[in-house]
N, C-alpha and C positions, 0 to 999 in steps of 0.2 A: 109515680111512674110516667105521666104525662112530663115529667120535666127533664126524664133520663130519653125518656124518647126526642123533645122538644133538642137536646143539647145533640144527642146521635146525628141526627139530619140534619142541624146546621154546619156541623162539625164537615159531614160528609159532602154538605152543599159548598164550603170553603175550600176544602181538599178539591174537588172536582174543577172550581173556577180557576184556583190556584195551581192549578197543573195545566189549565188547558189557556190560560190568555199570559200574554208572554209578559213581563216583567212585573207579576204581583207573587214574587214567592212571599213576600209579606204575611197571604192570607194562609198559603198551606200550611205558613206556620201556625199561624192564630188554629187553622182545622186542626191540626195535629197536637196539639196543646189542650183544643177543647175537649178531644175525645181522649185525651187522656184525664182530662180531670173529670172525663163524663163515665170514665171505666173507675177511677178512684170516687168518685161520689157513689157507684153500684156498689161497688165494696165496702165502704164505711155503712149503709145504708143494709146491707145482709148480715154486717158483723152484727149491726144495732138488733135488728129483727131475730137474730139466731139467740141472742144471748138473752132476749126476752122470756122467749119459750122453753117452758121445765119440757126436761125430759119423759117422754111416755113409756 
């Protein structure tokens, strides 16, 4: 979990630079990239964990 959060706030820390100082769209990319692979790493990671646990 420390690593989905670690990827969240970098992700959001590059969108924010990359929006606000003028010729690094470079980095929003990289932010918008990370937090997509930071929403697909939650997901492979709940499929993992759901599919572990029998039903009650």
């Amino acid at each position: 979990m420390i690593l989905f959060l670690a990827l969240l706030i970098a992700g959001i820390a590059l969108i924010a630079i990359g929006a606000a100082v003028d010729g690094t769209l470079y980095l929003l990319s990289i932010g918008v990239l990370l937090l997509i692979a930071d929403l697909l790493y939650l997901a492979a990671r709940s499929v993992r964990r759901s599919c572990r646990r029998p039903a009650r």
